[in-house]
MARKOLZA-500475 format. One record per residue (C-alpha): chain; x, y, z. Coordinates in nm, 4 decimals, padded with zeros to 6 digits, always signed. Layout:
N
 chain     east    north       up
     A        X        Y        Z
...
END
This chain:
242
 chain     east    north       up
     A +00.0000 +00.0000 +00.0000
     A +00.1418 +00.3367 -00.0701
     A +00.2172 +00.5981 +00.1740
     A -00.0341 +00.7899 -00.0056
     A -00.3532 +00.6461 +00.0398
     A -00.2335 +00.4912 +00.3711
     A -00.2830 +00.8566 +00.4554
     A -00.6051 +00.9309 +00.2708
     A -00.7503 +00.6150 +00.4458
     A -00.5943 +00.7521 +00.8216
     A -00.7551 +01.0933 +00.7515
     A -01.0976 +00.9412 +00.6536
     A -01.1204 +00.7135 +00.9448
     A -01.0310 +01.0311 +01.1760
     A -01.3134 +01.2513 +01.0052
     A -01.5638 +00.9300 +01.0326
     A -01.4681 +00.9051 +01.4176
     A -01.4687 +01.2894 +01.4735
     A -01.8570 +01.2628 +01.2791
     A -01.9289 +00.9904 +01.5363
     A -01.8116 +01.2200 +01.7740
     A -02.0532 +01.4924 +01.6887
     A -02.3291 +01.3086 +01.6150
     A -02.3189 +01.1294 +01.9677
     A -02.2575 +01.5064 +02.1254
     A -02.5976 +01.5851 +01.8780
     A -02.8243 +01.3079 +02.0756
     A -02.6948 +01.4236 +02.4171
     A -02.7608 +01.8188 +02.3181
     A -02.9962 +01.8176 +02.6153
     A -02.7411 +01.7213 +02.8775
     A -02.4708 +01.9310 +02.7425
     A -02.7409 +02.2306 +02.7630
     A -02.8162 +02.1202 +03.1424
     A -02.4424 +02.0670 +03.2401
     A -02.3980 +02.4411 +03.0889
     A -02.6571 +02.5460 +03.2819
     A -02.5044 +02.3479 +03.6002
     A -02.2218 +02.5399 +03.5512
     A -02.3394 +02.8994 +03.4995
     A -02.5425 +02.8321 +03.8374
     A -02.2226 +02.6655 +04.0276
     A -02.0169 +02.9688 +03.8730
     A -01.7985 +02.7990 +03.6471
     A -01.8097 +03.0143 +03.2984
     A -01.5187 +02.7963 +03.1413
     A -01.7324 +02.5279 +03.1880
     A -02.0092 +02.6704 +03.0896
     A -01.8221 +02.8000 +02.7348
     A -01.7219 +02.4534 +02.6980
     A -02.0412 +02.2941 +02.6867
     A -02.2384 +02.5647 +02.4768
     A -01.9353 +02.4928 +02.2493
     A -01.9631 +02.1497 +02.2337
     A -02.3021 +02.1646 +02.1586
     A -02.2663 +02.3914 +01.8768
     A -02.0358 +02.2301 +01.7312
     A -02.2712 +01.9189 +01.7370
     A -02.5782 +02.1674 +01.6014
     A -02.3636 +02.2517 +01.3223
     A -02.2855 +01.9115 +01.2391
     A -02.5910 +01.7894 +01.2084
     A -02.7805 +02.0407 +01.0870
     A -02.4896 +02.0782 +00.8102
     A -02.4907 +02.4819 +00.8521
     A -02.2759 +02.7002 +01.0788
     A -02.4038 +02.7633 +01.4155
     A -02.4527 +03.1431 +01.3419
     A -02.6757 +03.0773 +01.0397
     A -02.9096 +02.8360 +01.1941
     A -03.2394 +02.9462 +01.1813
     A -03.5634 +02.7886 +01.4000
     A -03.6956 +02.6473 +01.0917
     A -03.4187 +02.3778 +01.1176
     A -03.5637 +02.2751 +01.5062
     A -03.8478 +01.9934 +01.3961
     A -04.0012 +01.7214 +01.5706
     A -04.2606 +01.6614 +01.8059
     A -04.0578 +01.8624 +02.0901
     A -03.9555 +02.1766 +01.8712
     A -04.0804 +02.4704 +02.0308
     A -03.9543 +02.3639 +02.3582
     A -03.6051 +02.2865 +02.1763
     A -03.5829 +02.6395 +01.9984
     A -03.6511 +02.7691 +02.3484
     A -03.3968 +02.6231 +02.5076
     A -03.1424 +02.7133 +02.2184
     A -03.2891 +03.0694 +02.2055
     A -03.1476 +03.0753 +02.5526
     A -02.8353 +02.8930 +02.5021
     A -02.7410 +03.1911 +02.2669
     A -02.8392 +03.4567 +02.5165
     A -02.6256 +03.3281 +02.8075
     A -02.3620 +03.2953 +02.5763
     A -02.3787 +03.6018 +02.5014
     A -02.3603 +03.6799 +02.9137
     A -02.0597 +03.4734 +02.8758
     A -01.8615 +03.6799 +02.6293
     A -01.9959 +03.9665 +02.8159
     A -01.7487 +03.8854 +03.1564
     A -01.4543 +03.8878 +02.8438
     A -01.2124 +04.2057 +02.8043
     A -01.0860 +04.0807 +02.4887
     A -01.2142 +04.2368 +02.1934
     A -01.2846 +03.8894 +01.9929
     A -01.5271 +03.7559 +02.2909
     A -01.7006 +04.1098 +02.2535
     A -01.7612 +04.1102 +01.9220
     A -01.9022 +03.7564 +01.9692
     A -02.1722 +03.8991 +02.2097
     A -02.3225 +04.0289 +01.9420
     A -02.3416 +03.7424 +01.6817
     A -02.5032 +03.5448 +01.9818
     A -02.7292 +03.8064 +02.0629
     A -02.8377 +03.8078 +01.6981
     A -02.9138 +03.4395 +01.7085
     A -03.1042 +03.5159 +02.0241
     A -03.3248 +03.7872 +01.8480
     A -03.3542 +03.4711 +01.5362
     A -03.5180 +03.2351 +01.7907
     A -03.7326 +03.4748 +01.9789
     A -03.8532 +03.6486 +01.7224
     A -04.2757 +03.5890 +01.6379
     A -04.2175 +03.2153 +01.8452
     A -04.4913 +03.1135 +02.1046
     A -04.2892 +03.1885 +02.3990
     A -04.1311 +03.5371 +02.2375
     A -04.3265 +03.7075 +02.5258
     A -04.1065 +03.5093 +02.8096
     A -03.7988 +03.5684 +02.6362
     A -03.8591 +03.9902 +02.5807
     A -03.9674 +03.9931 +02.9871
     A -03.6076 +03.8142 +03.0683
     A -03.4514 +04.0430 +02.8822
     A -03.6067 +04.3452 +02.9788
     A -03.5347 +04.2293 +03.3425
     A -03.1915 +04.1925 +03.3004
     A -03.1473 +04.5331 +03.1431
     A -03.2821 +04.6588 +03.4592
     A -03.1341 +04.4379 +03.7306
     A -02.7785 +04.3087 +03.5802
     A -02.4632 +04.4810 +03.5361
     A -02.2922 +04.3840 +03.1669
     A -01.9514 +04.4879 +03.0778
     A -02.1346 +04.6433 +02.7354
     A -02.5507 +04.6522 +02.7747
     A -02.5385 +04.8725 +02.4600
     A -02.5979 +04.5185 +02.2746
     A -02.8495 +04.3958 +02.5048
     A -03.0367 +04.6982 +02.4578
     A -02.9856 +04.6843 +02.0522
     A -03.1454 +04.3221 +02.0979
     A -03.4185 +04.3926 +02.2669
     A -03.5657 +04.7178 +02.1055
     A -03.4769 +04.4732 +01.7691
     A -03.7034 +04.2557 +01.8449
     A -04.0140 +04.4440 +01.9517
     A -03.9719 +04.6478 +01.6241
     A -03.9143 +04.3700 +01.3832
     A -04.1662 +04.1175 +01.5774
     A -04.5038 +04.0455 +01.3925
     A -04.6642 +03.9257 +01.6888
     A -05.0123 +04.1225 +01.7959
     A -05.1095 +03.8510 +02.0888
     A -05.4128 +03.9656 +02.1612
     A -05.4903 +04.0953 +01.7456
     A -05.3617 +03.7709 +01.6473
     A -05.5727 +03.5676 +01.8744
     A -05.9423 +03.7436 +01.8051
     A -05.8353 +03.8147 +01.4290
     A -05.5599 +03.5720 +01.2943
     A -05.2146 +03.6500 +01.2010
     A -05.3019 +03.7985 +00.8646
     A -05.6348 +03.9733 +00.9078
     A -05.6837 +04.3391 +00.8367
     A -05.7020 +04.4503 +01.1704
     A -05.3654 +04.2263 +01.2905
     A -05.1797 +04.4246 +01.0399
     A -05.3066 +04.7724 +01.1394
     A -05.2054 +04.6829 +01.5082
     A -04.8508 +04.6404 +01.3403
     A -04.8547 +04.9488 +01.1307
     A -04.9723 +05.1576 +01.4517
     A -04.7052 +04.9752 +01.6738
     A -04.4333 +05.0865 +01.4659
     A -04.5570 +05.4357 +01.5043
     A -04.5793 +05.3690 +01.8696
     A -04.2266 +05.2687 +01.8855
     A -04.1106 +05.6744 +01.7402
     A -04.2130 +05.7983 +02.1183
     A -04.1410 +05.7225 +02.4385
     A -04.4505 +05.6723 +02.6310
     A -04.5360 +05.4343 +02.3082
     A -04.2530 +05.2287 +02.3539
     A -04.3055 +05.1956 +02.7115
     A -04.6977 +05.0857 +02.6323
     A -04.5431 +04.8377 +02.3677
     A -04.2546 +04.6936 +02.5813
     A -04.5673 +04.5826 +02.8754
     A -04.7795 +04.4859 +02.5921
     A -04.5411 +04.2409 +02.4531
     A -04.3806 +04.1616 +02.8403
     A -04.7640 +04.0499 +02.9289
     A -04.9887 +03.9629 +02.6805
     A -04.8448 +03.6435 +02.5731
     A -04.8893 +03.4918 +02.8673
     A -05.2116 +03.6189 +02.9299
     A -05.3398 +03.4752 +02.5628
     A -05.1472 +03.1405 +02.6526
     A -05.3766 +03.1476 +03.0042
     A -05.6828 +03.1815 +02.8075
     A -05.6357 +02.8955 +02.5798
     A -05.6047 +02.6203 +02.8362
     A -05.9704 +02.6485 +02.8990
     A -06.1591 +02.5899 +02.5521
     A -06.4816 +02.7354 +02.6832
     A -06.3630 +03.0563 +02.8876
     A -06.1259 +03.1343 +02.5568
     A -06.4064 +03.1230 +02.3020
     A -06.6558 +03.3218 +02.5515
     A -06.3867 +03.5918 +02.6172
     A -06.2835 +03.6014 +02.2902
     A -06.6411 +03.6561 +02.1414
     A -06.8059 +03.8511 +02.3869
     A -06.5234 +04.0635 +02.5104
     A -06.2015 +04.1053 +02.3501
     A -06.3240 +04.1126 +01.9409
     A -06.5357 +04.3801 +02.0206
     A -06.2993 +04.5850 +02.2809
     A -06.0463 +04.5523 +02.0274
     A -06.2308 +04.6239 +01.7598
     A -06.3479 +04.9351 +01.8950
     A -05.9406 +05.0170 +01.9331
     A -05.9145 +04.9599 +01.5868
     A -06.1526 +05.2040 +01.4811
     A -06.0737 +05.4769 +01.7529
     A -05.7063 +05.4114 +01.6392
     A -05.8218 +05.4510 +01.2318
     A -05.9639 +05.8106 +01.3129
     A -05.6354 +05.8861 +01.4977
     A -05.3845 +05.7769 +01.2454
     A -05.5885 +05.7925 +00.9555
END
């Protein structure tokens, strides 16, 4: 055998093991995301990096894109809204992460992270937990840089399409929905506006997610009571703007 493809055939059995590798690290995501978590808590960041890195690296892999470009649209499966929540907040406390480093590398990262956060928040069922933990932190925690943090979250409650209580009397695309987008961008120019739309989206995605346990309560509320309140909006809010 020639020295030659001796070493093709060493280099292909090393890629096939490192594939194994990852695609092991792939069907354990969950416990590298709880050992990260473990870590954080316990106040071990290394760790912490380690394991988000690992399991990145395994995302990517799999998913055959780089970690920065996936996209919630690649999370399917019977558990995938609970998955792209748990990654949306893998890429958030990584972001904390880079946000202890001095190095200008590790800050540029908190960014790119922060972006990815924004990609798997944005218009999902649990956006309205995610906006709340982040408004929370910009009030309670002390980052090396918040000027990203803040960039993140006034990103995502201009570019978000979700009108929780619109969408839940109307549908995403009805007539009304979309005004309730058009006026919320106005909204956003002032500062009592933003403040109305920062509660609005903090609260009333939970409150919508309340109502829909109970089939009966949701479709009495919703009929009786919040179609025509918000109805009435609509058209108060047409003579305003219009």
């Amino acid at each position: 055998m020639s020295k030659t493809k001796k070493k093709n055939e060493d280099e292909e059995d090393e890629k096939s093991f490192e594939e194994k590798v990852l695609e092991a690290r792939y069907k354990q995501r969950f416990s590298l995301i709880k050992i990260a978590k473990m870590s954080i808590d316990g106040g071990d960041p290394h760790q912490a990096i380690r394991s988000f890195e690992e399991l990145f690296d395994a995302l990517s892999h799999h998913h055959k894109v780089k970690i920065l470009d996936l996209n919630p649209i690649h999370i399917r499966g019977r558990q995938a809204v609970a998955e792209k929540l748990l990654l949306s907040h893998c890429f958030y406390n990584m972001a904390r992460l880079m946000d202890l480093k001095v190095d200008e590398e590790s800050q540029s990262k908190v960014q790119l992270y922060l972006n990815q956060f924004a990609k798997f928040t944005l218009n999902q069922p649990f956006q309205s937990v995610n906006t709340r933990m982040l408004y929370q932190h910009l009030n309670k925690t002390k980052f090396r840089n918040k000027n990203p943090f803040d960039l993140c979250y006034k990103k995502i409650m201009a570019e978000s399409k979700m009108c929780f209580f619109a969408n839940y009397c109307f549908g995403e695309n009805h007539p009304i929905t979309q005004h309730f987008r058009t006026v919320k961008l106005k909204m956003l120019k002032t500062k009592w506006g933003s403040r109305f739309v920062e509660i609005y989206y903090n609260y009333s995605g939970s409150i919508v997610q309340t109502l829909e346990f109970s089939r009966f309560i949701s479709i009495l509320l919703k009929n009786i009571i919040l179609r025509p309140f918000f109805y009435l909006v609509y058209l108060i809010s047409r003579v305003i703007h219009d």
